[in-house]
C-alpha positions as CSV (number, residue, x, y, z in Angstrom):
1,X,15.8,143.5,128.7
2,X,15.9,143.2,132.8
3,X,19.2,142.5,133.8
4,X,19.6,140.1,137.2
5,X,21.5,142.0,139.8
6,X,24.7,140.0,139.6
7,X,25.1,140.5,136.0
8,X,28.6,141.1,135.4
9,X,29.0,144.0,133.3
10,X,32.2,144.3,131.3
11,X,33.0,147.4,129.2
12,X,36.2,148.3,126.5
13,X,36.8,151.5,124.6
14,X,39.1,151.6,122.1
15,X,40.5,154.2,119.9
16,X,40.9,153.4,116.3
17,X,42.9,155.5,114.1
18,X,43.6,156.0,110.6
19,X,45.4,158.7,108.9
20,X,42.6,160.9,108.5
21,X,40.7,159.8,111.2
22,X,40.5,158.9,114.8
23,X,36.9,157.0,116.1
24,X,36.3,155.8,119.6
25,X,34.5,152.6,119.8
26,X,32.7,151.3,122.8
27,X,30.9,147.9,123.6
28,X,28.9,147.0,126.9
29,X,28.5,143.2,127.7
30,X,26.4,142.5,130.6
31,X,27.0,138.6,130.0
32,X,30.2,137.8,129.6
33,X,31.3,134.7,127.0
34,X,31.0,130.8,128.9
35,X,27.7,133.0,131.0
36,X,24.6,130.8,131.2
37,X,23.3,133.7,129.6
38,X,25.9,134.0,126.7
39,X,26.7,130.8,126.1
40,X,30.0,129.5,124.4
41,X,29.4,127.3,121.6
42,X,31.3,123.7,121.3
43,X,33.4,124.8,119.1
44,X,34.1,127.7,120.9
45,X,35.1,125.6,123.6
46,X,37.1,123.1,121.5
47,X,39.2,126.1,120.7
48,X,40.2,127.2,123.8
49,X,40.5,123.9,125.2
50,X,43.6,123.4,122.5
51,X,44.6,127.2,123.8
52,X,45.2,125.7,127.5
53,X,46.3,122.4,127.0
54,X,48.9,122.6,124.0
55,X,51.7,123.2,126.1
56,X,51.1,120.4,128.6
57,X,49.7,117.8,126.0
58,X,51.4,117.8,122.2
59,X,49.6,114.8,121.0
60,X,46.6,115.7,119.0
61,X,45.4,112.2,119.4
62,X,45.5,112.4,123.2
63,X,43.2,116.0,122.8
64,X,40.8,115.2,120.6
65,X,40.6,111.3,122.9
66,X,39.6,113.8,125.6
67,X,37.5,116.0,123.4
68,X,35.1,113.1,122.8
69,X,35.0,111.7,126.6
70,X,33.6,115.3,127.5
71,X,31.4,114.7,124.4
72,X,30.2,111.5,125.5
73,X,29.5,112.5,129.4
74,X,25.5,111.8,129.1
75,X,25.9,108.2,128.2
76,X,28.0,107.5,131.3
77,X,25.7,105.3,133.8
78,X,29.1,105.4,136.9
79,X,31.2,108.4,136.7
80,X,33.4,106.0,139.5
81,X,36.7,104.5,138.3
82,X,38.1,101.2,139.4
């Protein structure tokens, strides 16, 4: 696969060890999670949308209220408020 030139390419080695053994691992992304490329799934998203906003909103009702606004964004004819 042809990469596009402003691909960011991310890369991680980590050492696992055990008590006989000691094995490095590496992994190459070119396309990062949340990429048009790679994208997140919803619930993906859900998730780390409850990461960021449980320590500014503790009502579950109020997140999962927003949750389905986002959800809903298509059917919105006047993205004005009054």
């Amino acid at each position: 696969m042809a990469y596009h030139p402003t691909a960011e390419l991310a890369s991680c080695c980590a050492t696992l060890r055990g008590e006989d053994i000691a094995e490095n691992v590496r992994e190459r992304v070119h396309y990062p999670l949340g990429d048009p490329h790679n994208p997140s799934s919803c619930s993906q998203l859900e998730r780390r949308f409850h990461e960021l906003v449980t320590p500014v909103i503790t009502d579950p009702r109020k997140m999962q209220e927003m949750i389905e606004r986002v959800r809903r964004l298509d059917e919105i004819d006047n993205m004005l408020f009054n």
